[in-house]
N, C-alpha and C positions, 0 to 999 in steps of 0.2 A: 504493500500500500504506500508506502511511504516514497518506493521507488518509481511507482505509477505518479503520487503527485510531485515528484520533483521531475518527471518526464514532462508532466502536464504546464508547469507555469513555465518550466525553460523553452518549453516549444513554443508557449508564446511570446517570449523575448528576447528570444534568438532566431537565427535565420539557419535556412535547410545548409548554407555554406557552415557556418558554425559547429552544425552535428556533424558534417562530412568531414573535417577537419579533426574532430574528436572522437571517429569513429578511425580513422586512421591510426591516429596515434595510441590508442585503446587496443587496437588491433596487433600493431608493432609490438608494445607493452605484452600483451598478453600471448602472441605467438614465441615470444620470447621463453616466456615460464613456461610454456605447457611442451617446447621443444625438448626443453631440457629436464623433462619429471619424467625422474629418474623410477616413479611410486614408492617415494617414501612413507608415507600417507597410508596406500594400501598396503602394504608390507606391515605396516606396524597393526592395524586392523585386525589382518586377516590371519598372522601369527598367533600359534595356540600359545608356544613358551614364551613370552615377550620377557625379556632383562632388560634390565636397566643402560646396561655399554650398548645393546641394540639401539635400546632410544638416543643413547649419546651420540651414536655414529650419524644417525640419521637428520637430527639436527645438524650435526658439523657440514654433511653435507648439502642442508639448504640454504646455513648462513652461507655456506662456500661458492655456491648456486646464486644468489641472489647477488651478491657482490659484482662476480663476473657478469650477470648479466646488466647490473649497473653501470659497468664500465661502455659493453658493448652498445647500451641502447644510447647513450650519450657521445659517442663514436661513433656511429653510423647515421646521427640526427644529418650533418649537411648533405651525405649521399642521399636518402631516404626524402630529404625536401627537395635536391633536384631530380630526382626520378619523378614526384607527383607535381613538379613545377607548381610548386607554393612554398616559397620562403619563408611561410607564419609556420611551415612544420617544425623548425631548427631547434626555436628555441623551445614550444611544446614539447618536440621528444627530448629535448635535455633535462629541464625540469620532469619529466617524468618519468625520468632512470633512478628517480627516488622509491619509485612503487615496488621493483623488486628485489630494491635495497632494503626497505622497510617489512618486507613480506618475508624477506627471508630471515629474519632477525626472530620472527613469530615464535612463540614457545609453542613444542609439541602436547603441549599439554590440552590442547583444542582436539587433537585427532587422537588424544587417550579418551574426553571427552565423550567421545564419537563413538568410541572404541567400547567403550561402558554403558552408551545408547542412558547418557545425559543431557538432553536436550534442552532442557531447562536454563542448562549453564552458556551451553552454545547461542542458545536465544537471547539471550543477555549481550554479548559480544555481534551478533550479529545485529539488533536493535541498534546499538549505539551506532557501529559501524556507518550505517544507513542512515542514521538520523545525523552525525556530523557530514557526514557526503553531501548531504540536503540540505542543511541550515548554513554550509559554509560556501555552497553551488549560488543559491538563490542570493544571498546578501552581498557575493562580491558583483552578479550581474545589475542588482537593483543599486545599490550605493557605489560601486566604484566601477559603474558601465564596460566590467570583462565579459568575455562573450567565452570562445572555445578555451581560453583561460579561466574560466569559473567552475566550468564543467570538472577540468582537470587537477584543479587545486580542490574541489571537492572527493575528487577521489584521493588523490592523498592527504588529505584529512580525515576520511573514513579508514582509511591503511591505518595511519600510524596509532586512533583511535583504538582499532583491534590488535593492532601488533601490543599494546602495552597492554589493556585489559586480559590478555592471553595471558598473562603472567599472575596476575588476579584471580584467577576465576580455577586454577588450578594447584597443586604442588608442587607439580614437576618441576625441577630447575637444571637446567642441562649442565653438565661436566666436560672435562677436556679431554675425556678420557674418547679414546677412536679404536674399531677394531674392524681391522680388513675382510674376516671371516663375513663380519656382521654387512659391510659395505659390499662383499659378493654375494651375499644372501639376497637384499635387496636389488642390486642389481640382475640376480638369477629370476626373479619375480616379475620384478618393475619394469625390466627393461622391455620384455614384449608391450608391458601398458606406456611405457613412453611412444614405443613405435605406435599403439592404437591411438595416442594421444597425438602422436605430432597429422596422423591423417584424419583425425577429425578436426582438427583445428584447419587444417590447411582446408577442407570441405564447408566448412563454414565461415574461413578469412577469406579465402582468395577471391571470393566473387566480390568482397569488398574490393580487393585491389583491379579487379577487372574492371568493375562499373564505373571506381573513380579511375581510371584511366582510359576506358571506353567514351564512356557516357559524361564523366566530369563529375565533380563536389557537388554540384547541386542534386543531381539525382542521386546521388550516391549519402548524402544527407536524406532524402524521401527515404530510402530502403531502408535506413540505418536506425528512422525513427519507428517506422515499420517495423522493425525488425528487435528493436526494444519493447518494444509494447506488446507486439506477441512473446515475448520471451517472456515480461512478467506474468503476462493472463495463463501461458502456458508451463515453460519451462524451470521456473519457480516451482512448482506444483513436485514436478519430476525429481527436479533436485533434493526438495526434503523428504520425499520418497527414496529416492535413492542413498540420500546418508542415514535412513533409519533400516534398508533392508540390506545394506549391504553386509554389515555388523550382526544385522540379527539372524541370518540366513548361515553366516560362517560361524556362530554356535551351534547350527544343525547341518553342517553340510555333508553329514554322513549317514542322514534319515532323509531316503529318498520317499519317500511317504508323504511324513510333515512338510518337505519343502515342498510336492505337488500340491498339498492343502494350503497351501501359502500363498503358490503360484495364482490358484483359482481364485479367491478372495484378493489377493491384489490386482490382479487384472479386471479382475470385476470392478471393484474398484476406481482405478486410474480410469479406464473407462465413463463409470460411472461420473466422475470429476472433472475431466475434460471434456465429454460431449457437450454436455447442455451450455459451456464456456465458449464451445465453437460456433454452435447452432445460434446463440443469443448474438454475435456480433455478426455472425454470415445474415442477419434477418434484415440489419440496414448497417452497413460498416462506413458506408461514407456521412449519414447523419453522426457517426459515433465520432470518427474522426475532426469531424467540424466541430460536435461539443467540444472535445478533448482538446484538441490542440489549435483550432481554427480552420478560414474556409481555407489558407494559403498551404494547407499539407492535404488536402482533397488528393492528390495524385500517388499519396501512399496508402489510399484504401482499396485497390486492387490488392495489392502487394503482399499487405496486410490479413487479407481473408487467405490467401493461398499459404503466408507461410505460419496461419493460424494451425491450416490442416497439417503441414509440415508436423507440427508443434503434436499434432494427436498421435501420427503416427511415430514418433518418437518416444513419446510420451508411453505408448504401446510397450514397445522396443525394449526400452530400459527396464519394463518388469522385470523381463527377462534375463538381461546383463548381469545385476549380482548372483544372480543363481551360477555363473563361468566364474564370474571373479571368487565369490566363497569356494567352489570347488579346483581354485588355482590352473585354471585354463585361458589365463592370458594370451598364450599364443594362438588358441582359437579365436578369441577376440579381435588380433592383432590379422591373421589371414581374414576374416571377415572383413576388415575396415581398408585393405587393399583391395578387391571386391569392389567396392562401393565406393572408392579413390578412383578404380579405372573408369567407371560409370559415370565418374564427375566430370573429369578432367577430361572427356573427350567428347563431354554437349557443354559446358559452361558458357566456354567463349563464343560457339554461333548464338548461343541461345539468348545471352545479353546481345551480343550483334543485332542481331533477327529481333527479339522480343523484348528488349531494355529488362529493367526491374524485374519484371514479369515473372520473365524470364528465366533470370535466375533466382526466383524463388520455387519455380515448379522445376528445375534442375533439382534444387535440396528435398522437393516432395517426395518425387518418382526416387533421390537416392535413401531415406528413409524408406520408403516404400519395399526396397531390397534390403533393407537395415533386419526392416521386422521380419522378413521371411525368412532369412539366415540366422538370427535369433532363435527363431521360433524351431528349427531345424536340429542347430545344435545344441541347442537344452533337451531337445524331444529324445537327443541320441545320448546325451550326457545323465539323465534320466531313464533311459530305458522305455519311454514311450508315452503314453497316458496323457497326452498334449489335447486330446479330442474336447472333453470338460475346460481345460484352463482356455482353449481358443472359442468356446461358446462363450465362457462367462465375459469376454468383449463385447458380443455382443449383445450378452444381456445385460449387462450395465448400464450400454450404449441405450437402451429403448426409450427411457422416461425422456432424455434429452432428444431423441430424436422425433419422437411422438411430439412433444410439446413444441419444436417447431414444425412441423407440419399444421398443427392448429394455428400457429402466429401466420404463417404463412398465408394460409387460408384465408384469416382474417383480413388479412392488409390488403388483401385481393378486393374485397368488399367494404373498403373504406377508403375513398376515394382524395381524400384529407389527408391521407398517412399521419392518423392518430399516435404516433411512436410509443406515448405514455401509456395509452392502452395496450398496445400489441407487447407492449416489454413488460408490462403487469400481466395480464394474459400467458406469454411465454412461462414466468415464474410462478405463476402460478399452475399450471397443466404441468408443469414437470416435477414442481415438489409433492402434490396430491398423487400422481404415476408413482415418483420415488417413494413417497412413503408405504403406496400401495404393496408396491415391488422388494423393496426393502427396509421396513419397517425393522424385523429383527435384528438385520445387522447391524443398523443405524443407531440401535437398542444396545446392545456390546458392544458398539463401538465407544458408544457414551460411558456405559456404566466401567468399558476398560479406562478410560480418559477420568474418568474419577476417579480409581481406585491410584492413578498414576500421580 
């Protein structure tokens, strides 16, 4: 919420060049880190003995990580501004060689956290994070008129915010103690998630580098805003899904049973959570976009709907993913995601050609689209079979949301006014009366687990 209204006022006080400009540099920044994860993170997770020099090492390793990429991202700022012929990139990605300086400094004690399926603690550190990123974004564009400079000093304010309560909110305190055994262990693990890592990022950066070098900053700001705003409606959602089953899955990843009992009720689930999310904004996305952000970003509501759906099938996808990583099949992960590398990498570029924006957001549909099927294949095989139940319960999940737009739908047809307030009362309405028809029970333990917790 907090990152939808600091999307919401910046978009109206900045211009689509400003996002494009900080989607760049966000992008730099962040293909940076996710090159170089090593899976520290998941190593220390998914290990049943964890020690203490394990945890040492792996810290040493991200302060060591973070440094160097420090150096790098502020050494390659003047190449990086004349490649996208903009000068305002130099000094942006200078200053913000501070993020995985300040990122790697993080105490492990967030991913012990994780690790112990504390949420509570993490939600603390993630609140603040958010809320400095937002109150330090907005106040430098309202009172000292920074534009792609406010955006990026709010995110290292949100960094350095979390990198210090990380040390707060835990007890771990890292030593200098390093042990090679321990740094090839991770390395034996992590290294296939780094490779799945560096091809997902590059699947999801590079059309940035293509549109802003195709198409220019300006559309390349539409996409980016686009492309934010379906990431909170959507992949938010996935994300604290995924740091709650990754952990809890690799406590059972030796009860093929339980974990097919898990599969089905989360897939129902996520389902359940993301349809009636996609169905509500597919009903009028460009009235949505004109509330939200005004009438001058209208051209990112195409965009928008398309890489909404992206966002489901993904969404999908991930059920499945911890169930490889608890059962230490990284390298299955890592062939998959070269897969759906080659499928990218050889429609991206006609397809922003030929279709701009569009384009390359039904590029990332259709490669999610092969995400979930190859998912869906090697858990089937990694399990021993019994996929038939956990692939219905999609689309029983899916029903209350997809029914209840078919009513709005319906409606709109027969009101010639395009009532919105009714159809969007209507839509929540027909889908919460369905859902609770539907699942009422679960909805029931899911509460009374949510209290006892």
């Amino acid at each position: 919420m907090l990152g939808l209204l600091r999307l919401t006022i910046l978009a109206r006080l900045l211009l689509p060049d400003d996002f494009g400009l900080m989607t760049i540099v966000m992008m730099v920044v962040a293909s940076m880190w996710v090159l170089s994860d090593m899976g520290t993170s998941a190593s220390v997770i998914q290990r049943s003995n964890l020690n203490r020099v394990f945890m040492h090492t792996a810290w040493h390793i991200n302060w060591l990580r973070g440094f160097i990429l420090a150096a790098l991202c502020w050494l390659s700022a003047p190449w990086l501004a004349l490649f996208f012929e903009h000068p305002d990139l130099q000094p942006l990605l200078q200053w913000a060689a501070l993020i995985p300086l300040i990122q790697g400094l993080e105490s492990l004690g967030m991913v012990l956290l994780k690790r112990e399926l504390n949420f509570r603690q993490r939600a603390y550190v993630d609140f603040a994070k958010e809320s400095a990123n937002t109150i330090v974004a907005i106040l430098l564009v309202l009172y000292w008129h920074a534009s792609a400079e406010a955006m990026l000093w709010g995110v290292i304010a949100g960094t350095c915010v979390a990198s210090i309560l990380s040390y707060f909110l835990h007890d771990y305190r890292p030593s200098l103690q390093f042990s090679r055994e321990a740094a090839w262990d991770i390395w034996s693990y992590g290294g296939h998630l780094m490779g799945a890592g560096i091809l997902i990022f590059a699947m999801t950066n590079l059309d940035d580098v293509i549109i802003g070098k195709i198409l220019g900053i300006e559309q390349l700001g539409y996409y980016g805003v686009a492309f934010a705003l379906a990431g909170i409606l959507t992949n938010q959602l996935v994300t604290v899904f995924n740091a709650v089953m990754f952990p809890a899955l690799s406590e059972i990843q030796h009860d093929y049973d339980r974990m097919k009992r898990v599969l089905g009720h989360s897939a129902r689930l996520m389902s359940g959570v993301l349809t009636p999310v996609v169905c509500f904004v597919a009903i009028f996305p460009e009235n949505l976009i004109e509330f939200i952000f005004g009438s001058h970003w209208l051209p990112a509501a195409p965009v928008l709907l398309v890489l909404l759906c992206m966002g489901w099938v993904r969404g999908i996808a991930t059920v499945f993913g911890p169930v490889l990583l608890a059962r230490k099949r990284s390298a299955v992960i890592h062939r998959m995601k070269w897969m759906e590398f080659g499928l990218f990498i050889c429609t991206i570029i006609p397809a922003v050609y030929y279709l701009g924006i569009v384009g390359a957001a039904l590029v990332l549909l259709v490669v999610y689209i092969l995400s979930l099927i190859l998912h869906v294949l090697a858990v089937r095989q990694e399990l021993s079979g019994g996929m038939r139940k956990i692939v219905a319960g999609i689309g029983y999940g899916a029903v209350p949301g997809v029914t209840a737009f078919i009513c709005a739908v319906a409606t709109a047809s027969l009101l010639p006014d395009e009532r919105l307030l009714l159809i969007g009362i209507l839509f929540l309405t027909v889908w919460g009366v369905f859902l609770w028809l539907r699942e009422g029970v679960f909805i029931k333990q899911l509460l009374q687990m949510a209290g006892k917790r």
